[in-house]
C-alpha positions in Angstrom: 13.2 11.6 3.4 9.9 11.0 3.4 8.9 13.9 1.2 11.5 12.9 -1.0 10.3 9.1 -1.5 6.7 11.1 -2.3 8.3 13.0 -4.6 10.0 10.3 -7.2 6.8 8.2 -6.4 4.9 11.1 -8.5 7.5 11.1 -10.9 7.2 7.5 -11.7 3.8 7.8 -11.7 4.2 10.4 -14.4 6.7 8.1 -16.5 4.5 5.1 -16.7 1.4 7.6 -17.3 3.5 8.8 -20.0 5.5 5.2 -21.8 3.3 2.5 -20.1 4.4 -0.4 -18.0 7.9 -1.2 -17.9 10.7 -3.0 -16.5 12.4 -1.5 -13.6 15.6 -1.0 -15.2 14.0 0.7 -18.1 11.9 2.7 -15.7 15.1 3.7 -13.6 16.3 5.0 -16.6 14.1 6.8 -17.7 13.1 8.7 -14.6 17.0 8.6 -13.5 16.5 7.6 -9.7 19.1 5.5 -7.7 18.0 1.7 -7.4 17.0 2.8 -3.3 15.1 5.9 -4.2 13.0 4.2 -7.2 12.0 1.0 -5.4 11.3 3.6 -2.4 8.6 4.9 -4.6 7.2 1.8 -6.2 6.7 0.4 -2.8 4.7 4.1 -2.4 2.7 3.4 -5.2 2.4 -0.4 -4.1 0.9 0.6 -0.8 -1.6 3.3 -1.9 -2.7 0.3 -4.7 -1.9 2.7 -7.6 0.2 0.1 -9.3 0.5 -3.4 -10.8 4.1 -5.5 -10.1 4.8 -8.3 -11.9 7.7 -11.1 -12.4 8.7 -12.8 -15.2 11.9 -14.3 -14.7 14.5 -12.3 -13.3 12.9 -9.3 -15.0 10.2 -6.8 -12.7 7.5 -5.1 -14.7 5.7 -2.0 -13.0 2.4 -0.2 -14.3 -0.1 1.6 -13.2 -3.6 -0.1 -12.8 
């Protein structure tokens, strides 16, 4: 699993490289992950401090720093 949850943390990674920040549903759209497996990976990117997380609302915005 592991592997896995390093895996769809480099393709988010990619997708916000690619489009910018976004929301997390747009961003689990466009990378097509299940809610557990994309918040897997943000919280990947969180703890290696590649990424900003912010709330406005009820909305969650990710991008990278």
């Amino acid at each position: 699993m592991k592997n896995q949850i390093g895996t769809d943390a480099g393709k988010v990674w990619k997708t916000l490289e690619a489009k910018g920040g976004m929301t997390t549903g747009a961003l689990k759209k466009a990378v097509g992950l299940t809610p557990f497996a994309l918040y897997a990976a943000i919280g990947w990117l969180a703890r290696e401090d590649n990424i900003v997380v912010s709330r406005t609302g009820n909305q969650i915005k990710v991008a990278l720093k």
